[in-house]
DOTORDO-723266 format. One line per field, with one value per residue (C-alpha): residue number from 1; y, z, x. Coordinates in nm, 2 decimals. Layout:
lolo = [NUM,...] $
py = [Y,...] $
pz = [Z,...] $
px = [X,...] $
//
This chain:
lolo = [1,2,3,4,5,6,7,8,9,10,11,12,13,14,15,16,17,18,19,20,21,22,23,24,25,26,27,28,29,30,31,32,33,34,35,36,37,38,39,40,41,42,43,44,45,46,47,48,49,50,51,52,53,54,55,56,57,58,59,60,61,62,63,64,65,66,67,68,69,70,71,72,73,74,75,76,77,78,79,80,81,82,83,84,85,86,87,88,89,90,91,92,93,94,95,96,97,98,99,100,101,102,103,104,105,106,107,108,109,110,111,112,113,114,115,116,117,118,119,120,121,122,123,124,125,126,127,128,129,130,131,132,133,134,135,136,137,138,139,140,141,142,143,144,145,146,147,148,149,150,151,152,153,154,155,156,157,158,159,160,161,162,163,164,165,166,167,168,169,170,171,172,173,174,175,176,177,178,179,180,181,182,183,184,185,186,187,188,189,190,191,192,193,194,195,196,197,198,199,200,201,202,203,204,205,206,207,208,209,210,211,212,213,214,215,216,217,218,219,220,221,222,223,224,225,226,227,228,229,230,231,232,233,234,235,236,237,238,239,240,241,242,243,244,245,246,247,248,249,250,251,252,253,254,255,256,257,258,259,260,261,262,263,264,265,266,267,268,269,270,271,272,273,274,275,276,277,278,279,280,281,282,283,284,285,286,287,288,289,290,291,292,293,294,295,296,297,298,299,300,301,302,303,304,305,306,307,308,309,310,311,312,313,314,315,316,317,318,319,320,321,322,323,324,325,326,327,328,329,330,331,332,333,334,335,336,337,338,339] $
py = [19.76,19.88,20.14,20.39,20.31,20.47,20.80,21.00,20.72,20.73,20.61,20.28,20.18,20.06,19.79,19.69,19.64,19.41,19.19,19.16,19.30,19.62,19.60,19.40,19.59,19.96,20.23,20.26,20.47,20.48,20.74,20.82,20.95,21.17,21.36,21.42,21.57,21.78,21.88,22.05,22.20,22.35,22.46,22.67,22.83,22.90,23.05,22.93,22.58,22.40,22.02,21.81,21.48,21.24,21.02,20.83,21.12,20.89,20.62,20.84,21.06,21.44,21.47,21.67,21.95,21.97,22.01,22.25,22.48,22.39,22.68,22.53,22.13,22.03,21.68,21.55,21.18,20.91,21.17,21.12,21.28,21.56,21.63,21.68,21.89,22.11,22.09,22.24,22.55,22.61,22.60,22.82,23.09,23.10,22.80,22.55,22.25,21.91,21.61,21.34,20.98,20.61,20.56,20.33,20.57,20.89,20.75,20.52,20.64,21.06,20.98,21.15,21.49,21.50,21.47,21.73,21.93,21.94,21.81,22.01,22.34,22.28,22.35,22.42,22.07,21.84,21.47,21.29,20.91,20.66,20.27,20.26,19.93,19.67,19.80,19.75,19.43,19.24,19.45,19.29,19.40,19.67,19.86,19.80,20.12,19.93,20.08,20.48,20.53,20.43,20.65,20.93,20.93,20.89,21.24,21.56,21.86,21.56,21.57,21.25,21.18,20.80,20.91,20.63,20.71,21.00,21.24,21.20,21.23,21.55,21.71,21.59,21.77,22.08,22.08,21.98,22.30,22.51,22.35,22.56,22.27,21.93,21.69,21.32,21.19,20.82,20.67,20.36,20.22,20.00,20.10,20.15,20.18,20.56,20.58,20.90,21.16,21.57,21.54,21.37,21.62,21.60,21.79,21.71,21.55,21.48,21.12,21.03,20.80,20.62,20.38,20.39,20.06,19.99,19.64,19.73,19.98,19.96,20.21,20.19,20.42,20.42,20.11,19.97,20.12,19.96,19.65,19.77,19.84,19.52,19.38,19.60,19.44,19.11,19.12,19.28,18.96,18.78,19.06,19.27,19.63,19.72,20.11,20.22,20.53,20.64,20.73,20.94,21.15,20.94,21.24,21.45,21.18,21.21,21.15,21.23,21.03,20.68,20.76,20.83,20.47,20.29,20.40,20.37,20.07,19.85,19.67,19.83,19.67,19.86,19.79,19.91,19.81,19.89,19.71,19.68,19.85,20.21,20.30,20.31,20.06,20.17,20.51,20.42,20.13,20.41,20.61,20.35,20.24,20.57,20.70,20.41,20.06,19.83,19.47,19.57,19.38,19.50,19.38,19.50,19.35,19.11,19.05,19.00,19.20,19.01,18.85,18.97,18.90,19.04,19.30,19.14,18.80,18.94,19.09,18.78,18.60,18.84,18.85,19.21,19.10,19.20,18.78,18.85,19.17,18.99,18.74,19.01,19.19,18.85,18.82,19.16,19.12,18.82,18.98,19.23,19.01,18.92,19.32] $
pz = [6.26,6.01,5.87,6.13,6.02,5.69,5.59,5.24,5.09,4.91,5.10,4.94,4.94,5.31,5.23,4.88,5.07,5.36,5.08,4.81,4.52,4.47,4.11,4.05,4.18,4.21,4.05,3.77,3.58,3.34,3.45,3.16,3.06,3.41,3.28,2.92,3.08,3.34,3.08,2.89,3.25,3.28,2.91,3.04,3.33,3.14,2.86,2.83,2.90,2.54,2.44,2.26,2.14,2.00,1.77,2.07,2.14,2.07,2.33,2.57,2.51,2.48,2.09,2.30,2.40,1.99,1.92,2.22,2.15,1.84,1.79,2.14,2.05,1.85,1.73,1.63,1.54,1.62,1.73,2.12,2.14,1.85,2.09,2.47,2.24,2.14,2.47,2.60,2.37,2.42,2.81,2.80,2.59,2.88,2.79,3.02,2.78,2.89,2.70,2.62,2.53,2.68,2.93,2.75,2.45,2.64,2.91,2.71,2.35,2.48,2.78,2.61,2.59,2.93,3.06,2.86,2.70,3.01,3.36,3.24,3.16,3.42,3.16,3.32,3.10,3.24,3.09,3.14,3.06,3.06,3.00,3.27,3.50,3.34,3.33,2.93,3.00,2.69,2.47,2.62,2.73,2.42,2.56,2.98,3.14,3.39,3.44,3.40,3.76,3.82,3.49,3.57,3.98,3.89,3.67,3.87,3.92,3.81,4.03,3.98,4.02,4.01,4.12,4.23,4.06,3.94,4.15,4.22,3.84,3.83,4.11,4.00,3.67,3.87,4.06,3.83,3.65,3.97,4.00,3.84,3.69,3.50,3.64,3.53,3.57,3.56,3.45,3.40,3.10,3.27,3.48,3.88,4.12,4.21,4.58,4.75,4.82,4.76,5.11,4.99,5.06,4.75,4.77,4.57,4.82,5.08,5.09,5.30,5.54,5.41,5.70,6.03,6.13,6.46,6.33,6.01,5.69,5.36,5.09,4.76,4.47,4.13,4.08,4.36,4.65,4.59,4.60,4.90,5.05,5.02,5.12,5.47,5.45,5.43,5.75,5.93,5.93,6.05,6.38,6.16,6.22,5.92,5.83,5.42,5.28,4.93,4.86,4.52,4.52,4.42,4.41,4.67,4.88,5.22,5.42,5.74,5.71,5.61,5.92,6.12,5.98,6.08,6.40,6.50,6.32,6.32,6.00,5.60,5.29,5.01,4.66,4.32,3.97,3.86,3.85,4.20,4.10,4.17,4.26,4.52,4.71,4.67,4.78,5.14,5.19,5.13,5.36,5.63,5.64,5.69,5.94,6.12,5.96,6.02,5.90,5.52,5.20,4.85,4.61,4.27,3.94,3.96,3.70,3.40,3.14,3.14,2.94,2.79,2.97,3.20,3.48,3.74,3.65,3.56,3.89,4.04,3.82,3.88,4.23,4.30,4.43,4.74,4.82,4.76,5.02,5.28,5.26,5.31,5.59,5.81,5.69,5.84,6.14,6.25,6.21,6.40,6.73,6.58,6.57] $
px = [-15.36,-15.04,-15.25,-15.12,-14.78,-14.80,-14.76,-14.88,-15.06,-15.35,-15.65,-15.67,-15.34,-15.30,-15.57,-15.43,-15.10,-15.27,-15.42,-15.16,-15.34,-15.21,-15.09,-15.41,-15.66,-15.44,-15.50,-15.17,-14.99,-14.66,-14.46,-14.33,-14.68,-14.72,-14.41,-14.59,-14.88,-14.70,-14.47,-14.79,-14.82,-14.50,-14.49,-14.82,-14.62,-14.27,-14.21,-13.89,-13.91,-13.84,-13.87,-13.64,-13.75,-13.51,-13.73,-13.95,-14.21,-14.53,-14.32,-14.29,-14.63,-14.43,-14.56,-14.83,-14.60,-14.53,-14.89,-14.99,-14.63,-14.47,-14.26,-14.08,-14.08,-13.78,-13.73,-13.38,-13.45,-13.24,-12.95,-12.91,-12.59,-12.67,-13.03,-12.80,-12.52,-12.79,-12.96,-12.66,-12.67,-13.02,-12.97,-12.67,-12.92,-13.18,-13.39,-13.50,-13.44,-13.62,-13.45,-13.69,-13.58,-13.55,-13.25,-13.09,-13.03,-12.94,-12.75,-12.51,-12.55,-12.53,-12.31,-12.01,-12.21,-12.36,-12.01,-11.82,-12.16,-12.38,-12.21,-11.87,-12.07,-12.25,-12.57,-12.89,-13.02,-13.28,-13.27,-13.58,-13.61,-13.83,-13.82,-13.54,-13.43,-13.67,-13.97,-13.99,-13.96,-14.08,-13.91,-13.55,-13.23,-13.14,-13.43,-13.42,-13.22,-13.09,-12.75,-12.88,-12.88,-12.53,-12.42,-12.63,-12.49,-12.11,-12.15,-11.99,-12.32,-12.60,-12.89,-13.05,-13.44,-13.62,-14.05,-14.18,-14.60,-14.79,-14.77,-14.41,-14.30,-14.51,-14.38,-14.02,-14.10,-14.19,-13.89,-13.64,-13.75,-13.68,-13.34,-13.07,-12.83,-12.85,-13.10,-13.21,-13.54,-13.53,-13.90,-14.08,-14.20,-14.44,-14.78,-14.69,-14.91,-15.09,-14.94,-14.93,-15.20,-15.15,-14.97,-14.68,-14.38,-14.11,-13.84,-13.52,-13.23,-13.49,-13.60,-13.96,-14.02,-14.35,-14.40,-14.27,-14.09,-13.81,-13.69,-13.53,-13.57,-13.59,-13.48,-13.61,-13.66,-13.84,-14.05,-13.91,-14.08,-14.41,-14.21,-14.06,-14.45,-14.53,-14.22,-14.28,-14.65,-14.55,-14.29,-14.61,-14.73,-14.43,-14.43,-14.18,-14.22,-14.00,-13.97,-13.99,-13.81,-13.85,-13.59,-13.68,-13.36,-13.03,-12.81,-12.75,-12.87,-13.04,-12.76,-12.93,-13.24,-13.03,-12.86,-13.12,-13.26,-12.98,-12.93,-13.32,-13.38,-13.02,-13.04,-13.07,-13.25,-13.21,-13.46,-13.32,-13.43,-13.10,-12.75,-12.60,-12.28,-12.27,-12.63,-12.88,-12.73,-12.36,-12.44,-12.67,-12.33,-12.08,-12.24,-12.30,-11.95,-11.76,-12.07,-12.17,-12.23,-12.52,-12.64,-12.74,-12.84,-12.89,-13.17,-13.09,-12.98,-12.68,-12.44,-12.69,-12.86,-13.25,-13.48,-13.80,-14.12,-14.39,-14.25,-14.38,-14.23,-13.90,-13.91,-13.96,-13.66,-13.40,-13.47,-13.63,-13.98,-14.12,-14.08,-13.70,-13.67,-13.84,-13.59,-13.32,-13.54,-13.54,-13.17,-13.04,-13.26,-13.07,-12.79,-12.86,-12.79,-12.45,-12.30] $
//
């Protein structure tokens, strides 16, 4: 009966929803290696677009562009901040530099030179991470991104990007090349579920509704929206008609479509793998409460940094499971009689 409530999803994805095996049984994917091979499909289309590594190209899967155009792959090593300084230069010569590393690394270790190298120069630099939020999960907190959305949002001309599967990361790549400025791409290091079908339409800034819904909606990003899907499946059940927005693009954010949600639905869940403060969450309340406020939780990462273990049970333990965004769905619908 839900399956005409979803939009862009593959065809077996409605059903792996309804039965609560979709990272069992689903199709998945690191993200981090969908950029590697679009990358060698962008490297194909533009001359110009060059690759610099910073000592984790076998992590991440970009030693390929090396091998299919070495004269445009450049490795620095362990130098985060030497790789986004040269970045820089190479962007303000014509190149379309794509800087490959884990979140943690660029976006705490090379914060101060995409500030004052690439966000002051406004340097036409793209920044695309992987292992970000928790998804490394056993390999602990030195390695889980979870604060690169929040960085990567408070810097002045960052677009920032968090795909949610495949084809999302692909077409992120695509578009982040289009896009004349600095980008971040935040990626997983963990397998996600294969979601959406060729029908999918990204654009950067505009988030998609993935399931209609009237009760309530929930915006996620990243890892989070297949959370969020069966989260939405879950409240089916309960006779929740609950709407899901992936919300890919962090910055500029879809102001009109949050809006939209709130006003047709009444009540606002929003599902980050990142640290509450300052990201997905922060931007949909600061919107709502200068435009027109509705009930509203956020599920993200409270005051911690986490342990090592599976995804799916650090998920569970730090509160970001679909389990946990039910609870707030219910929560902001009774709430919604209170307003």
């Amino acid at each position: 009966m839900s399956t005409s409530r979803y939009r862009y999803l593959r065809p077996e994805v409605p059903e792996l929803l309804r039965a609560g095996t979709l990272f069992r049984d689903g199709e998945k994917r690191s993200t981090r290696f969908s950029y590697a091979d679009e990358m060698l499909v962008l490297g194909e289309q533009l001359d110009n677009v060059v690759m610099l590594n910073a000592d984790v190209s076998k992590g991440m899967g970009t030693f390929t562009f090396g091998q299919r155009f070495p004269e445009r792959e450049f490795n620095l090593g362990i130098a985060e901040q030497n790789t986004i300084a040269a970045a820089a230069g190479m962007a303000h010569a014509g190149l379309i530099p794509f800087v490959s590393t884990y979140a943690i690394f660029a976006t705490l270790r090379g914060l101060d030179m995409i500030r004052n190298s690439v966000c002051y120069t406004h340097a036409n630099v793209k920044i695309a991470c992987s292992h970000a939020g928790i998804t490394p999960a056993e390999d602990g907190a030195t390695h889980q991104g979870q604060e690169d959305l929040t960085l990567m949002r408070a810097m002045p001309g960052m677009t920032v990007i968090a795909p949610a599967d495949e084809l999302t990361t692909r077409r992120a790549v695509q578009a982040a090349a289009e896009w004349q400025g600095p980008v971040y791409i935040s990626m997983t290091k963990e397998p996600v579920p294969f979601l959406y079908d060729e029908s999918y339409p990204f654009a950067i800034g505009r988030a998609v509704t993935i399931r209609e819904g009237d009760d309530a909606t929930i915006i996620a990003n990243r890892d989070m929206v297949a959370q969020a899907l069966l989260a939405a499946e879950s409240a089916a059940a309960e006779g929740l008609d609950v709407r899901v927005i992936d919300c890919h693009t962090l910055k500029p954010l879809d102001e009109e479509a949050i809006l939209v949600a709130a006003r047709e639905t009444g009540a606002i869940v929003t599902a980050e793998d990142n640290i509450l403060v300052g990201g997905l969450g922060s931007a949909v309340a600061e919107l709502l409460i200068e435009h027109g406020p509705v009930p509203m939780r956020r599920i993200g990462i409270d005051e911690t940094f986490a342990q090592s273990g599976p995804y799916l049970d650090l998920l569970e333990r730090y509160g970001l499971s679909a389990g946990h965004i039910v609870q707030a769905v219910r929560e902001v619908v009774a709430r919604k009689g209170d307003a």
